[in-house]
C-alpha positions as CSV (number, residue, x, y, z in Angstrom):
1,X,16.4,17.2,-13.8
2,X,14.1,14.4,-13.8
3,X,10.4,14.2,-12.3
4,X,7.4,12.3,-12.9
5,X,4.9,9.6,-11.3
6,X,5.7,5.8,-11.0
7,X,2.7,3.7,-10.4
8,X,3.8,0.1,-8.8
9,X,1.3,-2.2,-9.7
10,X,0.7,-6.2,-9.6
11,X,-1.1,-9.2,-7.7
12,X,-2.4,-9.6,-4.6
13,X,0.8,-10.0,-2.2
14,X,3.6,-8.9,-5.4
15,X,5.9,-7.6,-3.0
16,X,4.6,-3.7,-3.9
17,X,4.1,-2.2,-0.5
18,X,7.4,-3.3,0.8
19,X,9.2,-2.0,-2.4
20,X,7.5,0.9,-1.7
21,X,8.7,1.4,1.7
22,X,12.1,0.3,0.8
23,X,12.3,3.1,-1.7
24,X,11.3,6.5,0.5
25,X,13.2,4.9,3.6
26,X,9.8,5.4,5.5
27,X,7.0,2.6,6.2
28,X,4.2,4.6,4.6
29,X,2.4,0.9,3.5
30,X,1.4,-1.6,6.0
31,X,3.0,-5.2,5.2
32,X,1.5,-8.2,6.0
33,X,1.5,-12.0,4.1
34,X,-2.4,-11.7,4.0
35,X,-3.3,-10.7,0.3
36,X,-5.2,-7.2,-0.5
37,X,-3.3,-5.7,2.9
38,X,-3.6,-2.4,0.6
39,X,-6.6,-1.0,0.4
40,X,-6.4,2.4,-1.3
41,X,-4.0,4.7,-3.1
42,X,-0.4,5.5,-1.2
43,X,2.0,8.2,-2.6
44,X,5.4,8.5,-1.5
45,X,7.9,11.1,-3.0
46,X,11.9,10.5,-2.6
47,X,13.8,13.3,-4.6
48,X,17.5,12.1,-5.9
49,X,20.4,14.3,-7.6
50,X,19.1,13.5,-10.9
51,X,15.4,14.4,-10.4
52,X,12.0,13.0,-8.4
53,X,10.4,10.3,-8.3
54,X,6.5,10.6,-7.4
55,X,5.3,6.8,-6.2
56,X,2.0,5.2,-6.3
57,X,1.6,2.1,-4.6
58,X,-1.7,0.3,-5.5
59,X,-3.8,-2.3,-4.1
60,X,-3.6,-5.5,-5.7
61,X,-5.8,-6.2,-9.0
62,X,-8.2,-9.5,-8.3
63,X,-11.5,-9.8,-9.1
64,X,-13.7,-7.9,-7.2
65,X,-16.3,-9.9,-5.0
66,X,-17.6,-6.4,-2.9
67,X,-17.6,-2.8,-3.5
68,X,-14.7,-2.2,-1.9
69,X,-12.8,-4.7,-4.1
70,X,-14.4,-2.8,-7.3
71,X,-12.8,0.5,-5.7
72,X,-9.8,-0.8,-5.0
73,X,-9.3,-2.4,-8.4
74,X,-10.1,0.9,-10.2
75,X,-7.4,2.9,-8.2
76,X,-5.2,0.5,-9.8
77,X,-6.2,0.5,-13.2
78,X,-6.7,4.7,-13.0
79,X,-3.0,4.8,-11.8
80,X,-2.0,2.6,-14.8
81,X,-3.3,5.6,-17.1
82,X,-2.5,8.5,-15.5
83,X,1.4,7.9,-14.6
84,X,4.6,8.7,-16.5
85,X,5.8,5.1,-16.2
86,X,4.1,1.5,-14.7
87,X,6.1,-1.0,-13.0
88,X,4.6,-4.1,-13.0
89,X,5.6,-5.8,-9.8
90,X,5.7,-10.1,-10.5
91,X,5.9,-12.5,-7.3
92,X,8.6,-15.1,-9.1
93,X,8.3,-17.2,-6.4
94,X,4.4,-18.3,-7.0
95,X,3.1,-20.5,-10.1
96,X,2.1,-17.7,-12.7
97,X,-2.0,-17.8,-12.9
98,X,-5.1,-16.5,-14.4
99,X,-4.4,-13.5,-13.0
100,X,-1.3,-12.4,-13.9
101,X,-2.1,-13.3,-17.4
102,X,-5.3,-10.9,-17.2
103,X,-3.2,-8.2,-15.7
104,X,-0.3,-8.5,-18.3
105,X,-3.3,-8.0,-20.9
106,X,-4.0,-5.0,-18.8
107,X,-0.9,-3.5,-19.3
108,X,-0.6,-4.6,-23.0
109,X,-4.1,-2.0,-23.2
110,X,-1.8,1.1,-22.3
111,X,0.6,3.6,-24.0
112,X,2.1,4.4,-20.8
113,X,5.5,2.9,-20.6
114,X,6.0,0.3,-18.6
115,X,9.1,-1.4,-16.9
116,X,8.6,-5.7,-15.5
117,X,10.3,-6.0,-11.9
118,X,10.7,-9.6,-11.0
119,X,10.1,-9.3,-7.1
120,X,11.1,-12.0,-4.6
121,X,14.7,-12.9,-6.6
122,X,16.1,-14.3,-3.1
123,X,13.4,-17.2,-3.1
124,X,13.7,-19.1,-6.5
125,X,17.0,-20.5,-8.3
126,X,18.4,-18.6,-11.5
127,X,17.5,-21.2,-13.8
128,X,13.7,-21.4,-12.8
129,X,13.8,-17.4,-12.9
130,X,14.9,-17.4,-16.7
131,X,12.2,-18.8,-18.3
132,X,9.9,-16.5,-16.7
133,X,11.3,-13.2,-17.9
134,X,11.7,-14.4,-20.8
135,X,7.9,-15.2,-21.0
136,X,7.7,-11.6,-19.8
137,X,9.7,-10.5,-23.2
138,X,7.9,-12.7,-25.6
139,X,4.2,-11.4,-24.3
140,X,5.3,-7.3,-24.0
141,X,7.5,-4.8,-25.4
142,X,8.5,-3.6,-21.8
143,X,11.3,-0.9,-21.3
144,X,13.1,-3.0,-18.7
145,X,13.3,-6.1,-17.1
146,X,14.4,-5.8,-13.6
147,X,14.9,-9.2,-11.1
148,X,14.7,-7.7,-7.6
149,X,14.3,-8.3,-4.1
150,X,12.4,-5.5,-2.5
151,X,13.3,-7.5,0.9
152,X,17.0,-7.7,1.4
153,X,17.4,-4.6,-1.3
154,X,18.6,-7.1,-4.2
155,X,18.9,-4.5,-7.7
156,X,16.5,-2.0,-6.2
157,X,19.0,0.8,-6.8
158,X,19.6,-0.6,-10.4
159,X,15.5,-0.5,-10.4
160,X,15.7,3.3,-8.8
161,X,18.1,4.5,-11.3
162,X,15.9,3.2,-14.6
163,X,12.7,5.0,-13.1
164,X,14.9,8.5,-13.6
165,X,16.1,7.4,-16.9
166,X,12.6,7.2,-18.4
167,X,10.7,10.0,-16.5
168,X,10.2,13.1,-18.2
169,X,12.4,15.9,-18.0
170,X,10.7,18.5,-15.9
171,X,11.1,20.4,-12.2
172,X,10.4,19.0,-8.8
173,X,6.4,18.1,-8.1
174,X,6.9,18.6,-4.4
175,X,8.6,20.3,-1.5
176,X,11.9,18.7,-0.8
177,X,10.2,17.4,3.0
178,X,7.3,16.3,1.1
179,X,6.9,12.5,1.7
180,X,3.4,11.7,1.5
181,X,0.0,12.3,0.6
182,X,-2.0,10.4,3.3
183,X,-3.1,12.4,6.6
184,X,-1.5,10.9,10.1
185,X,-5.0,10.0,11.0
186,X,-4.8,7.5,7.9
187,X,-1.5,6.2,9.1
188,X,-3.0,5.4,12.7
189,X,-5.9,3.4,11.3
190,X,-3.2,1.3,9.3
191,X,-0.9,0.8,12.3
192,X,-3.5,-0.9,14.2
193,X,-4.9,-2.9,10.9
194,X,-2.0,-4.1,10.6
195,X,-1.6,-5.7,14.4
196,X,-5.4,-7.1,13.2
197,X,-3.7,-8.9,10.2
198,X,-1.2,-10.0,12.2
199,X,-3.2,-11.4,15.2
200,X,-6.1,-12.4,13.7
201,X,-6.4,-16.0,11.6
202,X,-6.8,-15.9,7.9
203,X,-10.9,-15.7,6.8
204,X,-11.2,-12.8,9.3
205,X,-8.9,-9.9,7.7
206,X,-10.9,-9.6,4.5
207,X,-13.9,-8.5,6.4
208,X,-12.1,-6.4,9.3
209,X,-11.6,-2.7,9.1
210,X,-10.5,-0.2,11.3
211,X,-12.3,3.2,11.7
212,X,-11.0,6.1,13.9
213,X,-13.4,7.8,15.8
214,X,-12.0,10.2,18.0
215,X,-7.8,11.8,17.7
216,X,-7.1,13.9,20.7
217,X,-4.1,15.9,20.3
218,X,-1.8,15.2,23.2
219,X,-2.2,17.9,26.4
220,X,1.0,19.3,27.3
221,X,2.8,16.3,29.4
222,X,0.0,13.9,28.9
223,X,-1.1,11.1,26.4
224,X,-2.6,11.5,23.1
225,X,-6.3,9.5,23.2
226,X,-6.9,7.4,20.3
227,X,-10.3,5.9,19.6
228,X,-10.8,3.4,17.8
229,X,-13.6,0.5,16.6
230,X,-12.4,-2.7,14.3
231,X,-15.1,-3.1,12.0
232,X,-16.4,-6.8,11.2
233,X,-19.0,-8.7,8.9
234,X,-20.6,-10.8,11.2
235,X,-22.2,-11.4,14.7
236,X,-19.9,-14.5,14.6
237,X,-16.8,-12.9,14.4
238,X,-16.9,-10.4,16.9
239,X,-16.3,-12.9,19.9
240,X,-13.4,-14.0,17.6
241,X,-11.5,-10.9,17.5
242,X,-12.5,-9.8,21.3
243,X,-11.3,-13.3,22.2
244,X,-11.8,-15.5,25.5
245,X,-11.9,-13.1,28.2
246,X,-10.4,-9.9,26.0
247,X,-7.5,-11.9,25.4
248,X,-7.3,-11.1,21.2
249,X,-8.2,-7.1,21.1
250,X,-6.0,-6.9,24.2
251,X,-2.8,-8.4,22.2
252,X,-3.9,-6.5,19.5
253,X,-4.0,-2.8,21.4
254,X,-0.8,-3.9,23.0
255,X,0.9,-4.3,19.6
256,X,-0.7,-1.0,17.9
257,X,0.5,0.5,21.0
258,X,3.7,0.2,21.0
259,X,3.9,0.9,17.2
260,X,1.6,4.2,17.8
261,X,3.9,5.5,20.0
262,X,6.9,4.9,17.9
263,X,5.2,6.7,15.0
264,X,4.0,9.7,16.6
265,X,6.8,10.0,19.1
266,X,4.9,10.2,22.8
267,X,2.8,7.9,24.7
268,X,-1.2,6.7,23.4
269,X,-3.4,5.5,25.4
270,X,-5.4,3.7,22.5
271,X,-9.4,2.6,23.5
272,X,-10.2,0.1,20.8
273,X,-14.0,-1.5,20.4
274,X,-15.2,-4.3,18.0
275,X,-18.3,-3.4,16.1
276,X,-20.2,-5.7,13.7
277,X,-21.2,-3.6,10.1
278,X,-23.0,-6.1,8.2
279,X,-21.7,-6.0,4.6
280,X,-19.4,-2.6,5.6
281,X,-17.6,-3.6,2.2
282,X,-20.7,-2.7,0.0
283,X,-21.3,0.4,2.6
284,X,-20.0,3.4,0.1
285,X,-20.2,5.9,3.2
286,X,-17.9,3.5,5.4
287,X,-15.4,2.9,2.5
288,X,-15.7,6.4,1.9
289,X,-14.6,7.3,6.0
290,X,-11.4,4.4,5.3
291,X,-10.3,6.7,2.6
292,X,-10.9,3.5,-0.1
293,X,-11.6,5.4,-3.6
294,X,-11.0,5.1,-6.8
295,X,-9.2,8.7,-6.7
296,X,-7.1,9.8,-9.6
297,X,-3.4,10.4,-10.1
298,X,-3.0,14.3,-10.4
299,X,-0.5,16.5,-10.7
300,X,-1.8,18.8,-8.3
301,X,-0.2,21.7,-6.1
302,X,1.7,20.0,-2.9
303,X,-1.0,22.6,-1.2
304,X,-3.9,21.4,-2.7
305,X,-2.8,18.1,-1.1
306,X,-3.5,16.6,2.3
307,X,-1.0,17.7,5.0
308,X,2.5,15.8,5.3
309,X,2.3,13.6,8.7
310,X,5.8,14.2,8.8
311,X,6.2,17.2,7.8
312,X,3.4,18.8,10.5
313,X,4.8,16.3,12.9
């Protein structure tokens, strides 16, 4: 048997979240084409014949303009360290910059081993594909180098199988029904970010953030109450997001919603507010409440752990 921790790490937008997702069969990341959608640390544990496979998907190293950027980055680099094996997760179908140079010297820093997955196969020809793995070869000694489409499922079994061949012998970490570290209150609070990222136009996502305040378990044959307040930077923005008349934060509850109620299984009535937290992204107490640290990777106790949304479902 096989067992270990996998930290998926890249750029801003690599494709991580949705591998992620792809991999446990659950959607324990939010997706969206807005870069730094992830915002903290996400485990997810899938368990296969040969062994299991711990998961870390991290937010996206950049250069950090805020506190929470600084966080963010350091969960990251902390994951790169502390894991049995790093898969470095490369968006082919964007001109290589600055940053991917400085996170391949990143990598290059470690001892951990470290496998290159070549994400987003299905948008760029074979011949322009080439050249970049091999650029990949030339600049480190990686253990693999996987092209994959964590989309339409392109090599991601191929991907799966080399993550058992170079973890560690060992036992199981978890439970067999274990899927997750993050709390369902966490998962709520991304379900409705993500209708934000969705709804809202591009400068506005960076400085939204979605806080619960109140999660009322359901009474027997009524709703669960959700209450929520989307967090922004600016007086100016706040008419944005509520919208002429209500219209934005009404599409946006709509949307979270319906996706609430497919999560937990029973109808929400969800009360969202907009709230304006001037520089909330320095705030260490709000970033703190969003669950954005820079938390380590440890092999702790499944019990030691926050509970299994699923599992307590």
């Amino acid at each position: 048997m096989k067992s270990g921790f996998v930290a998926l790490i890249g750029r801003p937008n690599a494709g991580k979240s949705t591998l992620l997702n792809r991999i446990v069969g659950h959607k324990l990341a939010i997706v969206s084409d807005k870069p730094q959608t992830t915002r903290t640390r996400i485990v997810g544990v899938k368990n296969y014949p040969g062994g299991q496979v711990v998961f870390v998907d991290t937010p996206g190293v950049h250069k950090p303009t805020h506190r929470m950027d600084v966080r963010m980055v350091d969960v990251a680099l902390d994951a790169m360290r502390e894991v049995d094996l790093v898969t470095l997760v490369v968006d082919v179908s964007v001109k290589e910059g600055p940053g991917d140079r400085h996170l391949l010297d990143l990598v290059k820093t470690i001892k951990t081993p470290a496998i290159a997955a070549f994400n987003k196969v299905d948008l760029i020809a074979k011949a322009k594909l080439l050249p970049i793995i091999d650029r990949y070869r030339q600049a480190h000694p990686f253990v693999e180098y996987v092209p994959i489409s964590a989309l339409d499922g392109t090599n991601v079994t191929v991907l799966e199988n080399l993550f058992l061949q170079h973890l560690p012998a060992g036992d199981p970490l978890y439970p067999d029904d274990y899927v997750t570290n993050q709390s369902e209150r966490f998962f709520v609070a991304e379900i409705i970010r993500e209708q934000v990222l969705r709804v809202m136009r591009d400068e506005l996502p960076f400085s939204t953030a979605v806080v619960i305040d109140r999660f009322e378990d359901p009474v027997e044959g009524r709703y669960r109450s959700i209450y929520s307040t989307i967090l922004v930077d600016r007086e100016s923005q706040k008419p944005i997001v509520v919208g002429r008349g209500g219209s934005m934060i009404k599409e946006i509850g709509t949307a979270a919603r319906a996706e609430l109620e497919r999560y937990l299984g029973g109808q929400v009535y969800l009360d969202l507010h907009v709230k304006v937290k001037t520089d909330w992204r320095d705030d260490g107490r709000v970033l703190d409440e969003m669950g954005v640290a820079a938390s380590h990777v440890t092999r702790d106790t499944p019990g030691s752990r926050r509970s299994n949304p699923r599992r307590n479902r």
